[in-house]
C-alpha positions as a printed Julia matrix, in Angstrom:
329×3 Matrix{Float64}:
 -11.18  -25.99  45.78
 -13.88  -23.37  44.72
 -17.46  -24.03  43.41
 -18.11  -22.71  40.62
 -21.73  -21.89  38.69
 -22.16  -20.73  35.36
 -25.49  -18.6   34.77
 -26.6   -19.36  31.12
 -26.04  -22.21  29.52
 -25.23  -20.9   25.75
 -21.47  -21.86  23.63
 -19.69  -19.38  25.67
 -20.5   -21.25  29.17
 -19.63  -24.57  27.4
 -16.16  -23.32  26.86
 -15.72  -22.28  30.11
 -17.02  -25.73  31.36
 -14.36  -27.23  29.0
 -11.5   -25.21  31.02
 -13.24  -25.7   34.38
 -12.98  -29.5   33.49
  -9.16  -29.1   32.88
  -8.12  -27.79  35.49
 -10.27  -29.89  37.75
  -7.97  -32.77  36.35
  -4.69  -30.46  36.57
  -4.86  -29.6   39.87
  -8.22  -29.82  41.38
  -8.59  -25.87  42.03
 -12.01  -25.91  40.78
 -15.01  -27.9   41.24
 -18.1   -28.06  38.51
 -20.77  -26.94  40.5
 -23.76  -25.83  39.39
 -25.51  -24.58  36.18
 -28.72  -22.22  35.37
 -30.93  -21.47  32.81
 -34.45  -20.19  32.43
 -35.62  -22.97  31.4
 -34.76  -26.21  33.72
 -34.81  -29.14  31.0
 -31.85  -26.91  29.34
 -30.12  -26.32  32.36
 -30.12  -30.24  33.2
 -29.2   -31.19  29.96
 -26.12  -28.86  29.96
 -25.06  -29.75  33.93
 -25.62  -33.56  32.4
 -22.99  -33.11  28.91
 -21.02  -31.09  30.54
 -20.1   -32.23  34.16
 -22.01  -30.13  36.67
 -23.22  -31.66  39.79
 -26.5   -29.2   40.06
 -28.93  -27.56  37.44
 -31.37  -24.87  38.47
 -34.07  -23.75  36.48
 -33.71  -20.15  37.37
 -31.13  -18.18  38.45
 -32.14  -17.03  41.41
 -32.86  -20.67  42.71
 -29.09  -21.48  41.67
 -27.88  -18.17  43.7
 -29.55  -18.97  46.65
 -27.79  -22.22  47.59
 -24.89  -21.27  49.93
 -22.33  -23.76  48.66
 -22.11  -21.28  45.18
 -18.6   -19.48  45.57
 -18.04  -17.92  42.23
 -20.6   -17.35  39.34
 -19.64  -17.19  35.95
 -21.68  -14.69  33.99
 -22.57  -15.86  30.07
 -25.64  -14.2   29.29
 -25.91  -11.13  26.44
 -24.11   -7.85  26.88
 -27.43   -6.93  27.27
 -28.04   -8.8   30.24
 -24.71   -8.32  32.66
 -25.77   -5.52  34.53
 -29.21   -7.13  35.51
 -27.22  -10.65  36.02
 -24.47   -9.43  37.97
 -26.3    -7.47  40.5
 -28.35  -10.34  41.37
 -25.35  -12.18  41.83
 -24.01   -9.22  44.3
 -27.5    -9.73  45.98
 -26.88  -13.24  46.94
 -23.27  -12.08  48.31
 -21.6   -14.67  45.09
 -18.2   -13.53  43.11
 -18.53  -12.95  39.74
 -16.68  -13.34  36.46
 -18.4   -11.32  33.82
 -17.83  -11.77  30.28
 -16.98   -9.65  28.45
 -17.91   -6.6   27.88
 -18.73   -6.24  31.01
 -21.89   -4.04  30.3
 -23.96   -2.38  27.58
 -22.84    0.77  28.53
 -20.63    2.64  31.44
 -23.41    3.57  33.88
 -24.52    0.02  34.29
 -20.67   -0.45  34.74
 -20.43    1.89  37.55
 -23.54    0.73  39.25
 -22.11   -2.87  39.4
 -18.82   -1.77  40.28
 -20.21    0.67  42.95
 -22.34   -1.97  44.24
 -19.61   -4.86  44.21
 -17.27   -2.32  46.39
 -20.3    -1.09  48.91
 -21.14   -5.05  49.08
 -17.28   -5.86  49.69
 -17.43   -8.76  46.75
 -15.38   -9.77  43.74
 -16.34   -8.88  40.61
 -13.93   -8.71  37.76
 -14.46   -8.65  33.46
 -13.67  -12.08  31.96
 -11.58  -10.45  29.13
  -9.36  -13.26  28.89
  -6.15  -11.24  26.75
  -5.78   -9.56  29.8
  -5.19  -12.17  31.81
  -2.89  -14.76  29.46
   0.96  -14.9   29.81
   1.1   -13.37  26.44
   0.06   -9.74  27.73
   3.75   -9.92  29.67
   5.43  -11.36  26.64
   4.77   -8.69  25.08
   5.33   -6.02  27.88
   8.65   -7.93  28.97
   9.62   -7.52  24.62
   8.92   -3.76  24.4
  10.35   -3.29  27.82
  13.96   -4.65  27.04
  14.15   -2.45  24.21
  13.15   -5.5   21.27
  12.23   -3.18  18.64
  13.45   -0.22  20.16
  10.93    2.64  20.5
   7.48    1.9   19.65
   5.92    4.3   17.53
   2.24    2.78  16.36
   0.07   -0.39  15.87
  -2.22   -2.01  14.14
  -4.84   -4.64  15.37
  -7.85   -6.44  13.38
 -10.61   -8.84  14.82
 -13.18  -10.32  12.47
 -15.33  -12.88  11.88
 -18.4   -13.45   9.91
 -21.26  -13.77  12.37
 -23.63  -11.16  10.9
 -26.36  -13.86  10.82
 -26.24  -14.56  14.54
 -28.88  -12.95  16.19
 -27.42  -11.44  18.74
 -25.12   -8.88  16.6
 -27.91   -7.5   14.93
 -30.6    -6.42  17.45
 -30.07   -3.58  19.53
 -31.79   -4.88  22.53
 -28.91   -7.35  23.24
 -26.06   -5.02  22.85
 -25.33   -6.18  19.51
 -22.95   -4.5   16.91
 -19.32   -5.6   16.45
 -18.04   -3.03  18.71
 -18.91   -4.83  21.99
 -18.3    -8.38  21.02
 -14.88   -7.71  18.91
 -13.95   -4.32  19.11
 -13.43   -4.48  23.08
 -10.17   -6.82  21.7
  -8.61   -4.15  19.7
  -9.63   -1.58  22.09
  -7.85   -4.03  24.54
  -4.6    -4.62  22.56
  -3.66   -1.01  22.19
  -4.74   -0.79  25.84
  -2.12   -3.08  27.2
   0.56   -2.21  24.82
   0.1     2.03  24.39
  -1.8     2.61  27.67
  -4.8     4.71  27.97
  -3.49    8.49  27.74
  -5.2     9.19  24.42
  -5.1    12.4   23.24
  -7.8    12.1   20.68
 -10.07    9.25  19.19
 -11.67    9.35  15.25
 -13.78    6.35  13.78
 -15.14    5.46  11.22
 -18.44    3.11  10.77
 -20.51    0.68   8.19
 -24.25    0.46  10.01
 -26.66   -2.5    9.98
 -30.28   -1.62   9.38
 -31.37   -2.71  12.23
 -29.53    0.38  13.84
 -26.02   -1.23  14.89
 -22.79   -1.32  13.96
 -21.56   -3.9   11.69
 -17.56   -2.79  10.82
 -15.47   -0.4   12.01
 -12.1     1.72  12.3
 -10.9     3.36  15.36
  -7.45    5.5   15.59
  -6.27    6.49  18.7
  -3.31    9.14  19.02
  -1.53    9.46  22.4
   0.03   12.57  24.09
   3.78   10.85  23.72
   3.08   10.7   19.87
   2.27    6.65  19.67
  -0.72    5.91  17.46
  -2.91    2.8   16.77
  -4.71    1.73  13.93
  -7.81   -0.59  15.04
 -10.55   -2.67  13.12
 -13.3    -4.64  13.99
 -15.62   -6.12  11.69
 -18.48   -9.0   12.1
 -19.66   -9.99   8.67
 -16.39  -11.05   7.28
 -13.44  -12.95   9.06
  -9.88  -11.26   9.21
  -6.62  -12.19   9.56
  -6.87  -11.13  13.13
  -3.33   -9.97  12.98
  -1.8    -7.83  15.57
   1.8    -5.38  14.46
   3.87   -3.51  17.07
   5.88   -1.23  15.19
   8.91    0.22  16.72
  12.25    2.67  15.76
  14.21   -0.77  15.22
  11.44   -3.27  13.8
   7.95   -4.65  15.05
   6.43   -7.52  16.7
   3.97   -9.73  15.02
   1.03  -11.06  16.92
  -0.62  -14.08  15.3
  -4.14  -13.47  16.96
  -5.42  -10.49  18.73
  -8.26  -12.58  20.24
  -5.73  -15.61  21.76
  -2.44  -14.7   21.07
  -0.54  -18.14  20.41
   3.03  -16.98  18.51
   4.56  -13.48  18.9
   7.14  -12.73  16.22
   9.87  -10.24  16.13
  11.49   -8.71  13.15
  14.22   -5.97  13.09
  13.08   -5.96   9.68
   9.61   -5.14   9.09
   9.98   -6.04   5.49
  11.45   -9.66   6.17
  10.03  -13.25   5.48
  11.71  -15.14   8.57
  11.11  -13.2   12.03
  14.68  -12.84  13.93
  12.82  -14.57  17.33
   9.63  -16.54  17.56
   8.44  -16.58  21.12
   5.47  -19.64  22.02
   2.77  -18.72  24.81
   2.09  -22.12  27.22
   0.28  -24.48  26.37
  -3.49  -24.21  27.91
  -6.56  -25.6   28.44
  -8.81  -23.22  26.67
  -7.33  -20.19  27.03
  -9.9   -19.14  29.64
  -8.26  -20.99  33.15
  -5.79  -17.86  33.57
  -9.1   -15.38  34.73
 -10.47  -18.35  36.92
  -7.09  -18.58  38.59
  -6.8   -14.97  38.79
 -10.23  -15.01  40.5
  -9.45  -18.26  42.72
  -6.35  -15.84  44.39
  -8.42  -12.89  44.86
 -10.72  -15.1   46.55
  -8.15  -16.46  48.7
  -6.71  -13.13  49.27
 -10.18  -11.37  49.86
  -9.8    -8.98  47.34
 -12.68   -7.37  45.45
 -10.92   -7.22  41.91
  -8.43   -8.79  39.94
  -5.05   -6.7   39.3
  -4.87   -8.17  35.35
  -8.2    -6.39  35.21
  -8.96   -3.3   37.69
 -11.98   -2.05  37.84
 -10.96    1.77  37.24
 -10.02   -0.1   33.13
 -13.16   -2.04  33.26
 -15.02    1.54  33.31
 -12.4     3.27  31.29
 -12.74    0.75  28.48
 -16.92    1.33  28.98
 -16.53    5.25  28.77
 -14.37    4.79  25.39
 -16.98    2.27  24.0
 -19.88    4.77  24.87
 -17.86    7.72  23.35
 -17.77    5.76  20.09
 -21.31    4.86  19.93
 -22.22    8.73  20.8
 -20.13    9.91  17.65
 -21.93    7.38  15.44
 -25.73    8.13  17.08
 -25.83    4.29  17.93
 -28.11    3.9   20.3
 -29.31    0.88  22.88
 -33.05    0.51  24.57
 -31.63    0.94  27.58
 -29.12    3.93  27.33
């Protein structure tokens, strides 16, 4: 059984409390340990709703105690690098949500101090980790819809109003919240030997980006057609095509029905395949950290750290082209 903390107490840590909770009662892997916030009456009224045995009222308090095995990381973009390094401090594994950073040199420095430290520390970018990434590989792979030539990928939703997206200072913009999924997708399915990158971008006032559209062309000819947007929702479809039909995804963000056609053009799909049944969605990273753990390793295979980095550098490269800038670039 490992202990695990979460540091920050917001909606993302309470989801992740949800699927430490499940799998406590599946197989008793995990063990609610211990919760932080900056403020202490928060932090003991989330360890109290949501099962923790410990709240600390900061997080270095919570880092200190010895019995911590593996910190989950749900503060701001903003905040990771500062967050996880303290973590590294204490000598605790961390899960950091995604993205992992604001930008790719705080990724390096965490990653460089994680593998001079000899520690775990892996990106909680849970599509990377769910049995649906090897549907999907395993589909392509035996030849489903033959060769596949391009896709498309949308994520939106309409959050413009939280804070969060809109101020620079956190790492807001859609781009790090929901355009690290699309980014992601075509990742997994296309690889990363991109030959060239264009965008396109709608601005917020405040100085960040509110919608976007990326297209990525690879060296072997493949292409993908991305789009990420924060101020209205989307169908958040996902389309393999290929030389002898396409795959339909039903959600780019938690992938729950892949469809395949040999007709694009067709009503009924020709196979519908169902991922397992989970908890939340997020138990396949905490397993995937549990057997690093267990096997001493200081990163996760579904998520290297050579593609946390990549996926930083592309994010940075977009943000250059548009002259969006953070505080702390």
């Amino acid at each position: 059984m490992i202990n695990v903390a979460v540091l920050g107490c917001g909606g993302i840590a309470r989801t992740m409390a949800q699927t430490l909770r499940g799998m406590a009662e599946r197989d008793g892997s995990v063990c609610l340990y211990a919760a932080a916030a900056r403020d202490e009456a928060r932090a003991q009224a989330f360890a109290r709703e949501e099962g923790f045995q410990k709240a600390y009222g900061s997080y270095e308090e919570m880092l200190a105690d010895e019995n911590v095995q593996l910190v989950y990381v749900a503060t701001p973009h903003s905040h990771h690098a500062e967050h996880v390094k303290l973590c590294l401090e204490h000598n605790r594994a961390v899960l950091c949500e995604k993205a992992f950073a604001g930008n790719a040199r705080q990724a390096k420095e965490m990653l460089d101090m994680a593998r001079e430290k000899g520690i775990l520390c892996t990106e909680a970018i849970w599509t990377r980790y769910m049995p649906s990434r090897k549907m999907i590989d395993d589909l392509i792979a035996e030849g489903a819809i033959g060769e596949p030539i391009m896709l498309t990928a949308n994520l939106g939703y309409s959050i413009a109003h939280v804070e969060r997206m809109i101020r620079p200072e956190l790492a807001g913009g859609a781009l790090l919240d929901l355009g690290i999924y699309v980014l992601t997708f075509a990742s997994m399915v296309f690889g990363d030997d991109v030959e060239r990158m264009e965008s396109s971008v709608v601005m917020f006032d405040t100085g960040v980006d509110k919608r976007e559209t990326i297209n990525l062309y690879y060296r072997d000819g493949k292409s993908a057609e991305l789009t990420a947007v924060c101020d209205c929702a989307t169908d958040r479809r996902c389309v393999v095509y290929g030389t002898k039909g396409c795959l339909k995804v039903d959600n780019v963000n938690n992938p729950q029905v892949i469809e395949v056609y040999s007709d694009p053009t067709a009503h009924t799909p020709d196979r519908v395949l169902r991922v397992p049944e989970q908890i939340t969605g997020y138990e396949y990273e905490v397993y995937s950290c549990i057997r690093a753990l267990e096997q001493g390793e200081i990163e996760c295979p579904e998520m290297p750290h050579a593609q946390t980095l990549h996926m930083m550098e592309v994010m940075d490269a977009l943000r250059q082209s548009w002259g969006m800038v953070y505080p702390f670039d």
